[in-house]
PDB file of N, H, CA, C and O in Angstrom:
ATOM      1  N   UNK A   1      83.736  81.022  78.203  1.00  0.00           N
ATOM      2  CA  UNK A   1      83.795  80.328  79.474  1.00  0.00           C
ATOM      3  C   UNK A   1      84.896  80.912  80.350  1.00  0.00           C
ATOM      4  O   UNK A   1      84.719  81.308  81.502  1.00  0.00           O
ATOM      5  N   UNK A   2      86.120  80.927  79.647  1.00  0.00           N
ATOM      6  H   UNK A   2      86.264  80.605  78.711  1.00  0.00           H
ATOM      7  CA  UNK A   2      87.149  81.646  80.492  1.00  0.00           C
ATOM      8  C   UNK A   2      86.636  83.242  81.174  1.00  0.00           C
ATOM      9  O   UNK A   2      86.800  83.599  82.340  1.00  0.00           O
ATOM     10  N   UNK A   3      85.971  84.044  80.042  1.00  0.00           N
ATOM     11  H   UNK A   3      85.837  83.753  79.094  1.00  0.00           H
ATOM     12  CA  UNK A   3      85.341  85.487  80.603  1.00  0.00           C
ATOM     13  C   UNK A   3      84.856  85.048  82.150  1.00  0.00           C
ATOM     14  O   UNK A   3      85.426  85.245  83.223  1.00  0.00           O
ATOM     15  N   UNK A   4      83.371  84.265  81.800  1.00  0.00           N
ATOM     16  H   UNK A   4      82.908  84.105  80.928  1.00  0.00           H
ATOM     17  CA  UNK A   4      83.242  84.013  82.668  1.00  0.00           C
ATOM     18  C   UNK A   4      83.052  83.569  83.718  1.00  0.00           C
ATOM     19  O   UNK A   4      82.017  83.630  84.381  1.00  0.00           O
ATOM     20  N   UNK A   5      84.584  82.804  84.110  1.00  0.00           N
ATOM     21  H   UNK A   5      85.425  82.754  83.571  1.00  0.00           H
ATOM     22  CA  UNK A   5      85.215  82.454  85.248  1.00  0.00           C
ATOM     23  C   UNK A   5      85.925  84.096  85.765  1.00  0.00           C
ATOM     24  O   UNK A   5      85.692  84.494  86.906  1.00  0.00           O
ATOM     25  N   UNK A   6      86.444  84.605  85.180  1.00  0.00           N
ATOM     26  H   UNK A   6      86.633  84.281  84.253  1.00  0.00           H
ATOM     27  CA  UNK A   6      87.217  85.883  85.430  1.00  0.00           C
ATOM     28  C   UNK A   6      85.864  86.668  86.467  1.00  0.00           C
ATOM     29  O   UNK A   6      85.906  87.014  87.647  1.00  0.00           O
ATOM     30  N   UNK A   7      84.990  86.732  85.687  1.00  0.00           N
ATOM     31  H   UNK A   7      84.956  86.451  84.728  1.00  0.00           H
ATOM     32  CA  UNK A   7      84.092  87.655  86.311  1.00  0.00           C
ATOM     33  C   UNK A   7      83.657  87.152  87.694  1.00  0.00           C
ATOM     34  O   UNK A   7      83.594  87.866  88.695  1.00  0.00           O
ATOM     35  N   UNK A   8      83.387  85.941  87.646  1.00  0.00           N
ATOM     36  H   UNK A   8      83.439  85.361  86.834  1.00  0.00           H
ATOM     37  CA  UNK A   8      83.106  85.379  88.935  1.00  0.00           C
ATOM     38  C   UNK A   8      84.054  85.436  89.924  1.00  0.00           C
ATOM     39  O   UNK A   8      83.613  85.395  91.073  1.00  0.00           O
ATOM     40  N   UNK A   9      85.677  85.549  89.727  1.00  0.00           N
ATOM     41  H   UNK A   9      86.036  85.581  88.794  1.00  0.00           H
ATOM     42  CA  UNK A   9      86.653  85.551  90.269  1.00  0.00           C
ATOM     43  C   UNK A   9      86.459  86.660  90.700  1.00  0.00           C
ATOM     44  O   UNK A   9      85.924  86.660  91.809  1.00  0.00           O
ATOM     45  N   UNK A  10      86.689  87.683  90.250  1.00  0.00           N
ATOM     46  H   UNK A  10      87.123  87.683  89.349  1.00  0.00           H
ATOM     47  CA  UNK A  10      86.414  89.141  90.582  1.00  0.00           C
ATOM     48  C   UNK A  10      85.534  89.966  91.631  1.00  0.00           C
ATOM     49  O   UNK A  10      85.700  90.968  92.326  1.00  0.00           O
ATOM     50  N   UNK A  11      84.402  88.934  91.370  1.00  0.00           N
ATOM     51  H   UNK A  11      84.268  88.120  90.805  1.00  0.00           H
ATOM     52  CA  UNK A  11      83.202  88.874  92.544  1.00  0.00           C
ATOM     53  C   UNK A  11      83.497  88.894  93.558  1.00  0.00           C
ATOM     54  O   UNK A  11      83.382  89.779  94.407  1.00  0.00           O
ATOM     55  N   UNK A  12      84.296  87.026  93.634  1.00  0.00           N
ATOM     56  H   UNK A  12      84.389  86.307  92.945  1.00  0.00           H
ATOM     57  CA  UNK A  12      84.582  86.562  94.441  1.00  0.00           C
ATOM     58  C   UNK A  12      85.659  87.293  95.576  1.00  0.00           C
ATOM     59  O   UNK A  12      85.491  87.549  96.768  1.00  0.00           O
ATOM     60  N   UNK A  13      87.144  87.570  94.433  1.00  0.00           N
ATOM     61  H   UNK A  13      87.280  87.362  93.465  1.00  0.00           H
ATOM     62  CA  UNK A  13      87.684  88.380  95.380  1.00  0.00           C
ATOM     63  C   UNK A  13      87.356  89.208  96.166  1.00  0.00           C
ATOM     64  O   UNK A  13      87.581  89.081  97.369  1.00  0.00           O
ATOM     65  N   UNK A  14      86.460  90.728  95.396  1.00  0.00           N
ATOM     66  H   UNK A  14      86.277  90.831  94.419  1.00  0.00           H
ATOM     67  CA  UNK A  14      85.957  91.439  96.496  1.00  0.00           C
ATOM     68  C   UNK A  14      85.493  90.985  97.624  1.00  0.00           C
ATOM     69  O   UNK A  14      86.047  91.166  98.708  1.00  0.00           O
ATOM     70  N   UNK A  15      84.339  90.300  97.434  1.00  0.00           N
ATOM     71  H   UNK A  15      83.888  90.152  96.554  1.00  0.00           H
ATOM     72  CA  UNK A  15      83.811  89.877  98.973  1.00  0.00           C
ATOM     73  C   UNK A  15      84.780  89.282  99.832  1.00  0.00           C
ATOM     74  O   UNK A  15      84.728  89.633 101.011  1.00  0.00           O
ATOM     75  N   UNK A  16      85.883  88.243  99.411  1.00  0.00           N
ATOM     76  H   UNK A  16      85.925  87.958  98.453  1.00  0.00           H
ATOM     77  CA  UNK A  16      86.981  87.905 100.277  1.00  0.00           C
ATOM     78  C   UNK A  16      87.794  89.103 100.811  1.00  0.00           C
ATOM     79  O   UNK A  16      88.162  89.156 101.984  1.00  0.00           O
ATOM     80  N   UNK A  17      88.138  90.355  99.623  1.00  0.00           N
ATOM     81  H   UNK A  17      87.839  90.312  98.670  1.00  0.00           H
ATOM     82  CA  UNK A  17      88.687  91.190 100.397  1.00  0.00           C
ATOM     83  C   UNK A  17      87.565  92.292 101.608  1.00  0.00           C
ATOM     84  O   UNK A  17      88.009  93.139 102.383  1.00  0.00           O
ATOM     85  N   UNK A  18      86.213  91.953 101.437  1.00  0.00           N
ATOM     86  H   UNK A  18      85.852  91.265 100.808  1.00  0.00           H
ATOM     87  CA  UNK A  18      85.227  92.770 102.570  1.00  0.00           C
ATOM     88  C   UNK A  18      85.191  92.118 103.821  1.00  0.00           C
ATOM     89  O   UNK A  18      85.215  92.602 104.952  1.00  0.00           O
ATOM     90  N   UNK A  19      85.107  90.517 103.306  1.00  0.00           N
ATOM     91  H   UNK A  19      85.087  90.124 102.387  1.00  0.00           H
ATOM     92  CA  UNK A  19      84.899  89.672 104.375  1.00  0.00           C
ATOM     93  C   UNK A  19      86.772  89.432 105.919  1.00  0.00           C
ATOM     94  O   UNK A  19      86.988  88.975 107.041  1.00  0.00           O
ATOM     95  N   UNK A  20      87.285  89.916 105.135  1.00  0.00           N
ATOM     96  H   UNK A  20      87.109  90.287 104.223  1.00  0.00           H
ATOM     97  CA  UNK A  20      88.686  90.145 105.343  1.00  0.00           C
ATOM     98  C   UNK A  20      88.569  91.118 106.705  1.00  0.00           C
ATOM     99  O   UNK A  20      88.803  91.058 107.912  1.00  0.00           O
ATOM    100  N   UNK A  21      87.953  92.234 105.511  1.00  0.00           N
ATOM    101  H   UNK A  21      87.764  92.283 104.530  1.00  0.00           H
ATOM    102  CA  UNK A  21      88.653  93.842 106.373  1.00  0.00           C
ATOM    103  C   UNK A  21      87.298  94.014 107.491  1.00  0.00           C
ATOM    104  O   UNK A  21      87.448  94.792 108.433  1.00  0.00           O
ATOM    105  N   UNK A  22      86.305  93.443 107.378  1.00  0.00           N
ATOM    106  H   UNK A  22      86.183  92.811 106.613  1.00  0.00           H
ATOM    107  CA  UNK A  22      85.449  93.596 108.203  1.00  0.00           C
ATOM    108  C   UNK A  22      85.478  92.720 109.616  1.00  0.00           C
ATOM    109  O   UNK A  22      84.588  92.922 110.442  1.00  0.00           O
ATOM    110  N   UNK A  23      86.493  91.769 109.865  1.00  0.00           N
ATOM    111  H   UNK A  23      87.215  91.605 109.193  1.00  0.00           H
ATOM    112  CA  UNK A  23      86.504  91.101 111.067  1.00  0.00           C
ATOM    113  C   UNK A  23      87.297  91.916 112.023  1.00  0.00           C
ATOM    114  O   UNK A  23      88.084  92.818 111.736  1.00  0.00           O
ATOM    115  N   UNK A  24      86.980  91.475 113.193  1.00  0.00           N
ATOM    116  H   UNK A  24      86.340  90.742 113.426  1.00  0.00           H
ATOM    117  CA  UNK A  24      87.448  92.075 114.285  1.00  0.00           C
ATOM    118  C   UNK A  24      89.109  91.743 114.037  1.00  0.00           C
ATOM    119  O   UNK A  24      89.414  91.005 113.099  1.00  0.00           O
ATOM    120  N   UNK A  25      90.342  92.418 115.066  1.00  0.00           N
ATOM    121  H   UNK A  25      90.094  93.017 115.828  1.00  0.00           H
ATOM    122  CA  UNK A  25      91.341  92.004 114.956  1.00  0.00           C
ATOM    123  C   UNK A  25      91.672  92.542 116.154  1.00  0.00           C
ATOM    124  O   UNK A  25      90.719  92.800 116.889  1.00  0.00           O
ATOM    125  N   UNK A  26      93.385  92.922 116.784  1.00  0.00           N
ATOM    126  H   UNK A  26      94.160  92.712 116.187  1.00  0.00           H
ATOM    127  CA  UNK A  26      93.149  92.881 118.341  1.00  0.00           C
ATOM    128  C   UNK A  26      92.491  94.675 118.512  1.00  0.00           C
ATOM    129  O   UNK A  26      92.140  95.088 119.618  1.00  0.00           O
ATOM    130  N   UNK A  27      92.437  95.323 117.589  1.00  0.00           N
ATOM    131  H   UNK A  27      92.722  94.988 116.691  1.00  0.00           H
ATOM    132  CA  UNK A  27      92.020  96.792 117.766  1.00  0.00           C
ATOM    133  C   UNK A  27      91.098  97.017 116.420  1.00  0.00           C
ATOM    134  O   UNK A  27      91.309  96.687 115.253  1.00  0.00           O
ATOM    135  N   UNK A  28      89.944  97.738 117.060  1.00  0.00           N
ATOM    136  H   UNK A  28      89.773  98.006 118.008  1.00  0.00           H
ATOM    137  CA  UNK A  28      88.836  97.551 116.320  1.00  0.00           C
ATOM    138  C   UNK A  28      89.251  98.101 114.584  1.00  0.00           C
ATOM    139  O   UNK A  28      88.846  97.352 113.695  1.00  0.00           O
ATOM    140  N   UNK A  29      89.865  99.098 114.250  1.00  0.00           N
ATOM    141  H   UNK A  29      90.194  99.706 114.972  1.00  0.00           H
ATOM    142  CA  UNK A  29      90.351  99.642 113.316  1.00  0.00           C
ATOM    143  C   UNK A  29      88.937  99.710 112.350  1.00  0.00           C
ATOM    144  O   UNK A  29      87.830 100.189 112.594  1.00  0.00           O
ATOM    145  N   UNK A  30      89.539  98.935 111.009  1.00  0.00           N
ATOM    146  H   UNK A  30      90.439  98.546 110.811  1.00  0.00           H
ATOM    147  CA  UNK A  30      88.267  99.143 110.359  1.00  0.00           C
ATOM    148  C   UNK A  30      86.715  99.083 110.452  1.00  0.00           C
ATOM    149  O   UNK A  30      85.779  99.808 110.115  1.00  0.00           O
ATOM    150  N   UNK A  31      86.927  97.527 111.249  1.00  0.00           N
ATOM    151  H   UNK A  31      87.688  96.939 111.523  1.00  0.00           H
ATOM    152  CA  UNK A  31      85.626  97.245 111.347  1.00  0.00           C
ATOM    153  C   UNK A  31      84.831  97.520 112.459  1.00  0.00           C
ATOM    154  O   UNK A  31      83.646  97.197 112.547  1.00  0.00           O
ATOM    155  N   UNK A  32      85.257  97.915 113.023  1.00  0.00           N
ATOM    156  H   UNK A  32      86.220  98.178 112.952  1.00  0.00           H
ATOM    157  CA  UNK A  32      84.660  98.941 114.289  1.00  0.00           C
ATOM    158  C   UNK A  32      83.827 100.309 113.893  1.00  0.00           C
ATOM    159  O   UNK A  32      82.842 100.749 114.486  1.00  0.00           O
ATOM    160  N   UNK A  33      84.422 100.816 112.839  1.00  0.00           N
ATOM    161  H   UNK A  33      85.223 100.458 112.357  1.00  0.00           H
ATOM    162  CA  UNK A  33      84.198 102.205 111.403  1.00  0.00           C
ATOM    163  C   UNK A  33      82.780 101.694 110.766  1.00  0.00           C
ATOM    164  O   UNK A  33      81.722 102.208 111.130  1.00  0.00           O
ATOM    165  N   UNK A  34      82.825 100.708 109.846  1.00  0.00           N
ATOM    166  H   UNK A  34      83.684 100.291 109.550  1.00  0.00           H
ATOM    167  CA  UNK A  34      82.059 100.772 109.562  1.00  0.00           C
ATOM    168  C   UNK A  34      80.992  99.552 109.608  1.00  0.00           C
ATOM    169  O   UNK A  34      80.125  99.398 108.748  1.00  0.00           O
ATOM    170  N   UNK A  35      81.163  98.753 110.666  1.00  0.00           N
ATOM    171  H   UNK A  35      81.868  98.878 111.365  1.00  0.00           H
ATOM    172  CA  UNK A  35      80.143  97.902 111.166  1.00  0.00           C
ATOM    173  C   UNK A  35      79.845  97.769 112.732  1.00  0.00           C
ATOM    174  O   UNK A  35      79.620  96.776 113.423  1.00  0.00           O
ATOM    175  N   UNK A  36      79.922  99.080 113.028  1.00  0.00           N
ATOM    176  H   UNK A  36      80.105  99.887 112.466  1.00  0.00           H
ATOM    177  CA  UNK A  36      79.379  99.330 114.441  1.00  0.00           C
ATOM    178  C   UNK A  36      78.273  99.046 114.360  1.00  0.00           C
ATOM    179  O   UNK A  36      77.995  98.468 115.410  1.00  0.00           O
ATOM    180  N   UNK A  37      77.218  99.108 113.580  1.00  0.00           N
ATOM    181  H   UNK A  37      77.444  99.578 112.727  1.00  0.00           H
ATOM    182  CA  UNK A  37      75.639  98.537 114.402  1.00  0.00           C
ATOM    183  C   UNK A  37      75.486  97.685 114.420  1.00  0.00           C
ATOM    184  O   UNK A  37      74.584  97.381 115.201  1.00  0.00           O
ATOM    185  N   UNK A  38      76.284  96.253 113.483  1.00  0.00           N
ATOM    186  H   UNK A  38      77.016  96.500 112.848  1.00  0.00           H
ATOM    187  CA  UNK A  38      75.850  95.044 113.152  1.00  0.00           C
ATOM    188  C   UNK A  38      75.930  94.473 114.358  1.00  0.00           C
ATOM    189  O   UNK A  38      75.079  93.591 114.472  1.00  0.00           O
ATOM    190  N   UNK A  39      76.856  94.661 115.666  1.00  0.00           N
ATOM    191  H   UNK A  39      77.548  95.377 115.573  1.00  0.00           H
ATOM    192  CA  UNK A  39      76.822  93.641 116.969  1.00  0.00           C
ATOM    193  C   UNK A  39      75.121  93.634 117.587  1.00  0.00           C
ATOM    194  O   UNK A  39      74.652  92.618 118.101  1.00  0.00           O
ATOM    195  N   UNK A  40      74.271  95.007 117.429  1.00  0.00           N
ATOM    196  H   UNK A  40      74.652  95.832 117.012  1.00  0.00           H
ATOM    197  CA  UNK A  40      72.924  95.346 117.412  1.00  0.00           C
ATOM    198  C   UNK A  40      72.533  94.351 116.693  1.00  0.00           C
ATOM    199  O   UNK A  40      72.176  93.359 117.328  1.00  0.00           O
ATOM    200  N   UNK A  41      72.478  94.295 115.354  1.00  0.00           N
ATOM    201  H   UNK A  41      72.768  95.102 114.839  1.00  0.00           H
ATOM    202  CA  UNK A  41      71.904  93.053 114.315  1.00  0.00           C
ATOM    203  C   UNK A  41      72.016  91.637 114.733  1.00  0.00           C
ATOM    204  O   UNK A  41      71.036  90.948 115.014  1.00  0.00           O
ATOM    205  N   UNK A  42      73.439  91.161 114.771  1.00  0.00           N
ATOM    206  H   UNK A  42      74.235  91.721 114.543  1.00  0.00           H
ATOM    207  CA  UNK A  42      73.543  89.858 114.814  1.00  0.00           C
ATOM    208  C   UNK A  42      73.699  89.272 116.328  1.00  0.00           C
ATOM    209  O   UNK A  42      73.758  88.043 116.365  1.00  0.00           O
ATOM    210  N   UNK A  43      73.771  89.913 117.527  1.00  0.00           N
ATOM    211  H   UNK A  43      73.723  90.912 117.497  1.00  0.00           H
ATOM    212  CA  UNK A  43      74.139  89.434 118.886  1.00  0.00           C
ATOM    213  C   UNK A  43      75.575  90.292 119.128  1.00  0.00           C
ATOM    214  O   UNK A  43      76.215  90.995 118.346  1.00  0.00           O
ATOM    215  N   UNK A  44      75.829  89.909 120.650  1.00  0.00           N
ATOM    216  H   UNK A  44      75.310  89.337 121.285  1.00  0.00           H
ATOM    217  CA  UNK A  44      76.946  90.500 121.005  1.00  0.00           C
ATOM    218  C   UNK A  44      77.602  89.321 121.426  1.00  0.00           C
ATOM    219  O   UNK A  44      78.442  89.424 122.320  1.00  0.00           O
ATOM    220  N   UNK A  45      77.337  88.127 120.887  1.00  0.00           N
ATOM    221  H   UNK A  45      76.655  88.043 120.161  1.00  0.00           H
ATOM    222  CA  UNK A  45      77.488  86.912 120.941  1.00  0.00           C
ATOM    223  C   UNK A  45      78.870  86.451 120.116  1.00  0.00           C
ATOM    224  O   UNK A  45      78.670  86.340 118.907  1.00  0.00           O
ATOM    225  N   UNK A  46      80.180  86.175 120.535  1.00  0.00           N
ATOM    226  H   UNK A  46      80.342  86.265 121.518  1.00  0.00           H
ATOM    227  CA  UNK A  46      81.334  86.268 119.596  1.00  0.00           C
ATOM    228  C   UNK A  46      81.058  84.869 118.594  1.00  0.00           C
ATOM    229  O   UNK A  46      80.980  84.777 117.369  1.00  0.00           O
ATOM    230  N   UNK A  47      80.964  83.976 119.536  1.00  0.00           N
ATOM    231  H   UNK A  47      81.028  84.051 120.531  1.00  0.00           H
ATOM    232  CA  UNK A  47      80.984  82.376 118.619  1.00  0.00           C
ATOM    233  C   UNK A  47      79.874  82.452 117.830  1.00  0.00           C
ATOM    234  O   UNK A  47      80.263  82.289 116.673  1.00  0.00           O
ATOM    235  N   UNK A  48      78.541  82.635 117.860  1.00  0.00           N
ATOM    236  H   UNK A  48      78.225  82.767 118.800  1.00  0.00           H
ATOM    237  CA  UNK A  48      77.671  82.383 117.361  1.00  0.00           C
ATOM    238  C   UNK A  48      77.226  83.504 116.617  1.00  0.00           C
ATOM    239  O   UNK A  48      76.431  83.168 115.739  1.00  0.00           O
ATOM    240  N   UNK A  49      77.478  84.808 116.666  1.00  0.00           N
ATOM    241  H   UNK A  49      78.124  85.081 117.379  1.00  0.00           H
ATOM    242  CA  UNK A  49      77.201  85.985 116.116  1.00  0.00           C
ATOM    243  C   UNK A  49      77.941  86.668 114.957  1.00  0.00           C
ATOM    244  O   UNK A  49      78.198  85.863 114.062  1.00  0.00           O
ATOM    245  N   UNK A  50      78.208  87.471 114.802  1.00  0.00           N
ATOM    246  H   UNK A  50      77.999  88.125 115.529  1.00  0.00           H
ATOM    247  CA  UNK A  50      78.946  88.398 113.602  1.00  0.00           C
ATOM    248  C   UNK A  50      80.004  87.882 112.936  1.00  0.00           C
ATOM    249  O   UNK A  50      80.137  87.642 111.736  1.00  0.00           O
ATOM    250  N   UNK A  51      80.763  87.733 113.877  1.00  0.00           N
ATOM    251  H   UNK A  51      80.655  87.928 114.852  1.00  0.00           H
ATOM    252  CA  UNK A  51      82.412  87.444 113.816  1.00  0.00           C
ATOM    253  C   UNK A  51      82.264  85.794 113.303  1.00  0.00           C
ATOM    254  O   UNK A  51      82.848  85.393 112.296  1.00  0.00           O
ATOM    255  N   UNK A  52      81.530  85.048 114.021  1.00  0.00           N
ATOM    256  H   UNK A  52      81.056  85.374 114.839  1.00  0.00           H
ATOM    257  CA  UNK A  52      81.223  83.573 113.472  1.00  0.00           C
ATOM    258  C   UNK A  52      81.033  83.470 112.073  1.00  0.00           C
ATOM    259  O   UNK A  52      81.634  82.679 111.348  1.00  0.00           O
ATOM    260  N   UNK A  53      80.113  84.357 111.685  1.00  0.00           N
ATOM    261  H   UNK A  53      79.624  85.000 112.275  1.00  0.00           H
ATOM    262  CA  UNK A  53      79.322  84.473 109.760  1.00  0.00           C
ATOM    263  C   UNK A  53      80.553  84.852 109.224  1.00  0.00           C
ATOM    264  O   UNK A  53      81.015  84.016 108.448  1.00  0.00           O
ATOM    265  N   UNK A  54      81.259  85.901 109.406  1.00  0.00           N
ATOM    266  H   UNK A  54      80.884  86.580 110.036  1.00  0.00           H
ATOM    267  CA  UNK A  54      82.222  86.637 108.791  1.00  0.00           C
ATOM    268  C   UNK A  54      83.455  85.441 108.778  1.00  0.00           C
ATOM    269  O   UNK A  54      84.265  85.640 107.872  1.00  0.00           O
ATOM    270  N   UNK A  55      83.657  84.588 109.376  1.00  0.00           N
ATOM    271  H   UNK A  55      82.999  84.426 110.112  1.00  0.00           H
ATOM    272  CA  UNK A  55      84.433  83.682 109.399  1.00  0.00           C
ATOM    273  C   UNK A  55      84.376  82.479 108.502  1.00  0.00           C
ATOM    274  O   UNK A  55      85.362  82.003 107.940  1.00  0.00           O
ATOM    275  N   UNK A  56      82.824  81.900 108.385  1.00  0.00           N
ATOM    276  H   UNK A  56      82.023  82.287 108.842  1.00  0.00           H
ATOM    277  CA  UNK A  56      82.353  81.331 107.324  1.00  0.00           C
ATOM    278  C   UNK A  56      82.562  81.742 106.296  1.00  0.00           C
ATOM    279  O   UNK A  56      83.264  81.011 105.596  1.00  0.00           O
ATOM    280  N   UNK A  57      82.165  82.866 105.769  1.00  0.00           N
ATOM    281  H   UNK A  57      81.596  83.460 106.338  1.00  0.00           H
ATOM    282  CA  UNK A  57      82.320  83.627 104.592  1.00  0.00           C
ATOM    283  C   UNK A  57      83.203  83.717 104.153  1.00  0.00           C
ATOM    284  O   UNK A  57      83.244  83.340 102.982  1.00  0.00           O
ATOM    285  N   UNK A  58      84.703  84.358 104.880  1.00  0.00           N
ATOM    286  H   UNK A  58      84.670  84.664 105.831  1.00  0.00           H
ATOM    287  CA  UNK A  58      85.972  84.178 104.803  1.00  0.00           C
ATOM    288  C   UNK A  58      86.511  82.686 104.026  1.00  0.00           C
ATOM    289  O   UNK A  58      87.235  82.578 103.037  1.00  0.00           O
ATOM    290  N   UNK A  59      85.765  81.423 105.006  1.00  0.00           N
ATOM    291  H   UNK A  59      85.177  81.510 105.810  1.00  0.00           H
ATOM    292  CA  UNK A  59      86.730  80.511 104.642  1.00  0.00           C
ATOM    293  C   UNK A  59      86.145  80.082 103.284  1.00  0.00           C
ATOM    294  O   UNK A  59      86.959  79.673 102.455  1.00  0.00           O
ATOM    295  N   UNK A  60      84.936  80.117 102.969  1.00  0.00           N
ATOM    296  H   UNK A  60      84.275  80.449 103.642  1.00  0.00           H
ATOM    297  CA  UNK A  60      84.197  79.319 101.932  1.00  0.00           C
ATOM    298  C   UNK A  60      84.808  80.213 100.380  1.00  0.00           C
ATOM    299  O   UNK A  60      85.055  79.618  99.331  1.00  0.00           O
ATOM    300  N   UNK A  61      84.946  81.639 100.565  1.00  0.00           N
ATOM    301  H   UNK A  61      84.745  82.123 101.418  1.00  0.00           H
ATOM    302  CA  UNK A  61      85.116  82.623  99.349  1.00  0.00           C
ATOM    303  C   UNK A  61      86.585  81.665  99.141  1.00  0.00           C
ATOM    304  O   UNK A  61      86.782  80.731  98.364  1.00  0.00           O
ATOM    305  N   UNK A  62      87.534  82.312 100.183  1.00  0.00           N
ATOM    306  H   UNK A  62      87.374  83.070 100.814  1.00  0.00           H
ATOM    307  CA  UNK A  62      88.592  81.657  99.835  1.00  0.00           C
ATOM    308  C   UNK A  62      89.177  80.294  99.144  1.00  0.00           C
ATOM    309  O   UNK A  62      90.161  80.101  98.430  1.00  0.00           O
ATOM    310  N   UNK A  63      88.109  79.390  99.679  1.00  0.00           N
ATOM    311  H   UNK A  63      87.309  79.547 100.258  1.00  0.00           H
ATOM    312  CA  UNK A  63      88.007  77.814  98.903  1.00  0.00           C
ATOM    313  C   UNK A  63      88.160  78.210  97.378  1.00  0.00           C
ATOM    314  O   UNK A  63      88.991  78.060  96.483  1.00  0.00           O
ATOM    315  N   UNK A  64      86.610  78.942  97.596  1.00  0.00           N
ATOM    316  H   UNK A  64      85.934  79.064  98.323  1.00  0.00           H
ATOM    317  CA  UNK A  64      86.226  79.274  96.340  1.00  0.00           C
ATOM    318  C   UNK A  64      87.045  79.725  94.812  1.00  0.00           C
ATOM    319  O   UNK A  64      86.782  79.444  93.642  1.00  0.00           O
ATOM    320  N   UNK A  65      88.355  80.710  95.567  1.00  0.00           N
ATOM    321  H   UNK A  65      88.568  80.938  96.517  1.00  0.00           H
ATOM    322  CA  UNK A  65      89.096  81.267  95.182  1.00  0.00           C
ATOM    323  C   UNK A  65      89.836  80.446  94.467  1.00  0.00           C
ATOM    324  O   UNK A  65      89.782  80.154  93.272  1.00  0.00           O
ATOM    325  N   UNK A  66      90.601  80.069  95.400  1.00  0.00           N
ATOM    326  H   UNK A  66      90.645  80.306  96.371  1.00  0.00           H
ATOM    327  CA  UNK A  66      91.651  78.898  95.299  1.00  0.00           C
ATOM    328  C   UNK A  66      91.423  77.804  93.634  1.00  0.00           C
ATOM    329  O   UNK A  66      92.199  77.697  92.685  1.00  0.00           O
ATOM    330  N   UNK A  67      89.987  77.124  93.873  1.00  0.00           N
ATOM    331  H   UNK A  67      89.357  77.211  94.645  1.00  0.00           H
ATOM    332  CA  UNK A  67      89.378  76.796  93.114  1.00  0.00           C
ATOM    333  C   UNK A  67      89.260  77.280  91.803  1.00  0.00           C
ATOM    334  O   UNK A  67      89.642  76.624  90.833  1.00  0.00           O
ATOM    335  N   UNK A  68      88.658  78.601  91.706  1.00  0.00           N
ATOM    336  H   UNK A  68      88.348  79.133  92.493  1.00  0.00           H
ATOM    337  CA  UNK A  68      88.717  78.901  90.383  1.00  0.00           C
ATOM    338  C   UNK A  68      89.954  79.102  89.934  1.00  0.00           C
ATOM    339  O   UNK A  68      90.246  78.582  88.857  1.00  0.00           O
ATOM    340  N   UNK A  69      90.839  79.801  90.566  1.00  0.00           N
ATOM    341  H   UNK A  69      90.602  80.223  91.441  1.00  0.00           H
ATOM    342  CA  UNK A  69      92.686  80.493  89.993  1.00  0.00           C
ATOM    343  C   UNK A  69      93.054  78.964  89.522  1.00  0.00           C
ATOM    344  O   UNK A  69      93.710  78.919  88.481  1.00  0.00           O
ATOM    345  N   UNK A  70      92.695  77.556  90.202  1.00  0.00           N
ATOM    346  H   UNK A  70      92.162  77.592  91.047  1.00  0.00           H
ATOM    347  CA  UNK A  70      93.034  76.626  89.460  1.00  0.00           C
ATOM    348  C   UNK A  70      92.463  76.441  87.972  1.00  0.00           C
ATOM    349  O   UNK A  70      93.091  76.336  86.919  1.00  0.00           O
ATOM    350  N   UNK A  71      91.110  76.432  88.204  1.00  0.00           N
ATOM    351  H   UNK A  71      90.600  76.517  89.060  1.00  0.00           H
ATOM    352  CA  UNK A  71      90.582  75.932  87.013  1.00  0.00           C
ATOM    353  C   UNK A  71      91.223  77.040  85.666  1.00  0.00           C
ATOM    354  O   UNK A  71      91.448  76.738  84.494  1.00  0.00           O
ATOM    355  N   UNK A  72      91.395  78.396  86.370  1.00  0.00           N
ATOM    356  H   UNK A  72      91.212  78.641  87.322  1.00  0.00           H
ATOM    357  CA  UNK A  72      91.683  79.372  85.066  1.00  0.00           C
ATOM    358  C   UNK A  72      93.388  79.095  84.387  1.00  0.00           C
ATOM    359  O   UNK A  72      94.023  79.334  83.361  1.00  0.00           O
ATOM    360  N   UNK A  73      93.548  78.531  85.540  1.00  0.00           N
ATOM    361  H   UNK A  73      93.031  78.337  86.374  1.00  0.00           H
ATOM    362  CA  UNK A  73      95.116  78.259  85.016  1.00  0.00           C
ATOM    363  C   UNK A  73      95.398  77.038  84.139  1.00  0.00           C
ATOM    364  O   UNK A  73      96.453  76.814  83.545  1.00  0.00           O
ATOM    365  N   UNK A  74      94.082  76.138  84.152  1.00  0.00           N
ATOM    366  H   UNK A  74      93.226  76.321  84.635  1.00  0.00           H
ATOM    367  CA  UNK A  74      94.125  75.129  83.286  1.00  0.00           C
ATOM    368  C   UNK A  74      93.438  75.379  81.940  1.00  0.00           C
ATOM    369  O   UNK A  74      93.591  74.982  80.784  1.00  0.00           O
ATOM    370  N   UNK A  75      92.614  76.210  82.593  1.00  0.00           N
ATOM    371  H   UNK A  75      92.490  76.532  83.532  1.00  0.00           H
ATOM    372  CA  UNK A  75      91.740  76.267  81.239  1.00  0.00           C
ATOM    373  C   UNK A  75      92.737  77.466  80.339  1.00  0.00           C
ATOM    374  O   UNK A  75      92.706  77.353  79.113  1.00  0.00           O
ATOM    375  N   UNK A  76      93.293  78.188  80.724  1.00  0.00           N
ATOM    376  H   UNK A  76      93.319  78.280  81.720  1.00  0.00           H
ATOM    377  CA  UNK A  76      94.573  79.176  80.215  1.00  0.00           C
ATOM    378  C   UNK A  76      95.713  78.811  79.328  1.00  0.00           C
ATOM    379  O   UNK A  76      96.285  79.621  78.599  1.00  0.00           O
ATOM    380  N   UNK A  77      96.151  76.953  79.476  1.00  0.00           N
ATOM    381  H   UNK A  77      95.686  76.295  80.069  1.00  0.00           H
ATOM    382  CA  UNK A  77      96.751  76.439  78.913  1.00  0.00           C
ATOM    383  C   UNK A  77      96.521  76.055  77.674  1.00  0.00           C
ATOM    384  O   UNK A  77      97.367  75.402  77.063  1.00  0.00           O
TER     385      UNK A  77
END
């Protein structure tokens, strides 16, 4: 059970660290690199488009996170 929580953690992090590096910030930097077509995909729409999902995603992984590092730290004891 502890394995796998780890593995899921692991998951999890990555996508928190994609969902991270892929939002806009005040200069396009990364995500300008390599998610230039998605404003094509999702709208050029800030609230409701790209940057909106990527924000969701952000906050929910992170919950997520939070969540398990607890449970592993109990179940660790």
């Amino acid at each position: 059970m502890y394995t796998a929580f780890m593995v899921i953690l692991g998951i999890v992090s990555v996508i928190l660290i994609l969902s991270i590096l892929l939002q806009e910030g005040n200069s396009d930097g990364l995500s300008g690199s390599i998610a230039g077509g998605a404003e094509q995909l999702f709208g050029t729409k800030r609230g409701r488009g790209y940057q909106s999902i990527l924000n969701k995603i952000t906050i929910v992984t992170s919950v997520v996170f939070i969540v398990l590092s607890l449970i592993l730290v109990t179940i660790g004891k």
